[in-house]
N, C-alpha and C positions, 0 to 999 in steps of 0.2 A: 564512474560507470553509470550510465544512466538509460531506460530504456524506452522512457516517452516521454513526451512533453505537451500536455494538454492543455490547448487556449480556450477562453470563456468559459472556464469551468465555474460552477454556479453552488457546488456542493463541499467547498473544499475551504471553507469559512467566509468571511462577509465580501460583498459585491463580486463583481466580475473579475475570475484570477487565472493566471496561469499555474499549473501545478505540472513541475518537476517532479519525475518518479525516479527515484534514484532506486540502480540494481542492489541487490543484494541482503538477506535478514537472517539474523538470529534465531529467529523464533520456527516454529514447523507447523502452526493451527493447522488443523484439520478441516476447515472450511475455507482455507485463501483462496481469494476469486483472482489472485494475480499470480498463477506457480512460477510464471517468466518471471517473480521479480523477487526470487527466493536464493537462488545459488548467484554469486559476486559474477559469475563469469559469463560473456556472450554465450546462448545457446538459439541451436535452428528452432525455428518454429514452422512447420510443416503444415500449409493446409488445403488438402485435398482435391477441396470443391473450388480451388480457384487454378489448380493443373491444367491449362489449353495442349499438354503432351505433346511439345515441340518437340522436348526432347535433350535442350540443352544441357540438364544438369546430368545427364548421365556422362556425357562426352567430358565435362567439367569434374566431378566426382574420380578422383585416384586414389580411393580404399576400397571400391568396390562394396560403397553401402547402398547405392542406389541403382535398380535393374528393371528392366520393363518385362512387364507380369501380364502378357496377352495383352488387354487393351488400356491396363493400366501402369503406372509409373509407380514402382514399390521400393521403400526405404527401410534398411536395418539399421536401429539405435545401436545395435552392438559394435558396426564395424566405423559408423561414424564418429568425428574424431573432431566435429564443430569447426571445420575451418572454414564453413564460411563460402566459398568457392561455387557452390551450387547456388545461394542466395544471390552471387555476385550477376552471375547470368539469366536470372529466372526473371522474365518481362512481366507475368503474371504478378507478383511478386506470392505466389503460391510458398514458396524459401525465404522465408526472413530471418535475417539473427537480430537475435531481441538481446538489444545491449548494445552498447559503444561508449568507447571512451570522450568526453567534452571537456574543453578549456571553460573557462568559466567566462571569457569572455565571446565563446560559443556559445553559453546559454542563456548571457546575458543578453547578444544580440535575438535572439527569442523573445526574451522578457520584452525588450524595451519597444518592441514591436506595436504591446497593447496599454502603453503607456499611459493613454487618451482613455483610453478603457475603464483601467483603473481608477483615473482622476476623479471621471464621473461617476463612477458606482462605487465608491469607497475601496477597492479593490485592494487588489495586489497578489504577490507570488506565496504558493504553498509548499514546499518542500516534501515528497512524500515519498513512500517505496511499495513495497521493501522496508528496509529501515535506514533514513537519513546518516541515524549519527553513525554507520558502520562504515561513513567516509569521512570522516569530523575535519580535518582539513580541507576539505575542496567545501564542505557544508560552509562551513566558518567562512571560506572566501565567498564562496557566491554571498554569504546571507550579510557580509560585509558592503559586496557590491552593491544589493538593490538598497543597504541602510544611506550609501551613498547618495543613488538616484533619488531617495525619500519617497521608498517603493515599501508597503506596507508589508510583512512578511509572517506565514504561520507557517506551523513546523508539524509535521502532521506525525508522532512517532509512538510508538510503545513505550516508551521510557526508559529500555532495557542496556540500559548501558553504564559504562562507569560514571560515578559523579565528576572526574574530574575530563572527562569529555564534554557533559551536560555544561558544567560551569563555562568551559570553554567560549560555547557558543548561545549562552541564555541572553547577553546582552543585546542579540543581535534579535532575538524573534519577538513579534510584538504580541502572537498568539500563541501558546500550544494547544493543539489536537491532538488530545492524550485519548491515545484507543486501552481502554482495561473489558478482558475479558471474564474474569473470575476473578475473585478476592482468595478464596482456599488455596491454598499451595498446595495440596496433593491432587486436585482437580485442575489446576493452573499444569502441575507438568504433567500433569495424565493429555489433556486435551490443547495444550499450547509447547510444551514439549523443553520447558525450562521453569523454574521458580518464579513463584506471582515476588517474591521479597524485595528482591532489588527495583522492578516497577511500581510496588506500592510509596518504597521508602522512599523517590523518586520524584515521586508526586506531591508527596508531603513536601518536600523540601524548596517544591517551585515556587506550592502556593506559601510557604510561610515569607517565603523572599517576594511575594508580591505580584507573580507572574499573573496577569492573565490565564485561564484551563477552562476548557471544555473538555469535560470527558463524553467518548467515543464507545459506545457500546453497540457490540455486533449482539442479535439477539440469535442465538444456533437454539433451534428446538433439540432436546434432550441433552443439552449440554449445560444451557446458562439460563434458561427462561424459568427454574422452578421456584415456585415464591422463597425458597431458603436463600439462592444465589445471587437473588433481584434485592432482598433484605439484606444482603452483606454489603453487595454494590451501593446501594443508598445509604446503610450508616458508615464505610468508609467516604462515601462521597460528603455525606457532610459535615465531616471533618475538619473540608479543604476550608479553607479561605482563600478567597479573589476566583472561587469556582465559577465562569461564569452560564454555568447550563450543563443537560445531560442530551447528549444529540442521542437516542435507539438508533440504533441501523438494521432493519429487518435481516434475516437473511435469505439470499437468491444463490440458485443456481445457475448463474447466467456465466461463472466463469469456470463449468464444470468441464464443458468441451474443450477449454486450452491443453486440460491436463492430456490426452488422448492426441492433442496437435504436439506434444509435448514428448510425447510418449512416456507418458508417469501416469501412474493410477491413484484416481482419485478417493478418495478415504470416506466419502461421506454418500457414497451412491442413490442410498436413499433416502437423503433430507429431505425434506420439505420446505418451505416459507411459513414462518408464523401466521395464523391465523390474526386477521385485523383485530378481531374483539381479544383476542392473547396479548397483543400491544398494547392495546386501550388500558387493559386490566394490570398490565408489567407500568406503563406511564402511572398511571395511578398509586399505586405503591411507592414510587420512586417520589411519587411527589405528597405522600405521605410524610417524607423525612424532611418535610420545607426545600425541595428541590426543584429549580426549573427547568421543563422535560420537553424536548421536541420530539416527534416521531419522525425521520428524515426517510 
């Protein structure tokens, strides 16, 4: 199940790659800028401003969750039932279902698209979500595949899975893009909504086999940014061996509006983004512990 697939992506580990968003995660952060890519299962995606109120999806629509509202076209989450049916006719594409199921030789012919790409910019495919390993079988094929084409491959996940899933498919990735948001466990499920334990032990276990990690840190203002949890991050971080870097990833609210396309409400209404010199000052400390810091 996968719900995008983004070419020349430039952020998503070294040179020019495709990155693979596969549906579906464990986890419940209270900042995901991606809520489409939370529940395993296709869901509409409704957006507003791009309704020309033709009209089709009402005639399409047999639950009676969509009705026209004076001059506009109005949707109830309650009576809808995700099938799909409204997105199928909607030219706008105002109705999308985010999600569909791929053969892997479907997302291969994807990949292999920006082959040329990759060669020259060191590139290759990212695997991301959601969380990857919550499809380990079809992960394991596709990351089989591009080991075939000699297509460079990073795995972009939380960690949050069983070790003998990870073992499954460590041979296959040449990167992990290990995202850790806290090190405390009672702040880990207070604000990510399951135990830091098995992501930490997870980590440890990559780097002592040698893996390639870059750990991936979101910075949420009042959550993760106070010098105690920047301090835990940097002396678990260098711990690892074969670490190679701390990427920051400020945070935005640029994927606040899905939740509303979504109809889910978003938990963090009034975050904010770090302040530049709060990043400066969080790099700093991190590389206090002998660590190499990008602000991404």
């Amino acid at each position: 199940m996968v719900f995008d697939i983004r070419r020349y992506s430039i952020h998503d580990g070294p040179g020019i790659r495709t990155t693979v968003f596969f549906k579906g995660c464990p986890l419940s952060c209270l900042w995901c800028h991606n809520p489409e890519s939370q529940a395993i299962e296709p869901e509409l995606m409704w957006r507003e401003n791009r309704c020309i109120r033709c009209g089709a999806c009402l005639a399409a629509c047999m639950h009676g969750a969509i009705w026209q509202d004076q001059d506009k076209i109005a949707t109830s989450p309650e009576r809808c039932v995700q099938c799909g049916a409204c997105a199928e006719v909607c030219l706008a594409e105002a109705r999308q279902m985010m999600g569909r199921e791929m053969s892997v030789p479907q997302v291969m012919a994807e990949i292999e698209r920006d082959v040329a790409f990759y060669d020259e910019s060191g590139g290759g495919v990212t695997c991301s979500g959601g969380e990857p390993l919550l499809q380990p079988d079809f992960l394991r094929a596709l990351l089989e595949a591009c080991r075939e084409r000699e297509i460079h491959t990073a795995l972009d996940t939380s960690g949050f899975a069983a070790w003998e899933v990870i073992e499954s498919i460590r041979a296959y990735v040449d990167l992990f893009l290990y995202d850790l948001k806290l090190v405390d466990d009672a702040r880990h499920r207070r604000f990510v909504g399951v135990s830091s334990e098995l992501i930490l032990q997870n980590a440890r276990a990559l780097a002592a086999r040698g893996h390639r990690l870059v750990l991936r840190i979101p910075i949420i203002p009042g959550i993760n940014d106070d010098d105690g949890s920047v301090c835990q991050l940097g002396a678990f971080a260098r711990e690892l061996r074969c670490l190679n870097g701390i990427d920051l990833l400020p945070y935005h609210h640029i994927g606040a509006e899905k939740y509303a396309r979504l109809h889910k409400p978003y938990l963090l209404p009034d975050a904010r983004p770090p302040l530049a010199d709060r990043m400066a000052a969080i790099a700093k400390i991190l590389q206090g512990f002998g660590l190499k810091v990008k602000i991404v």
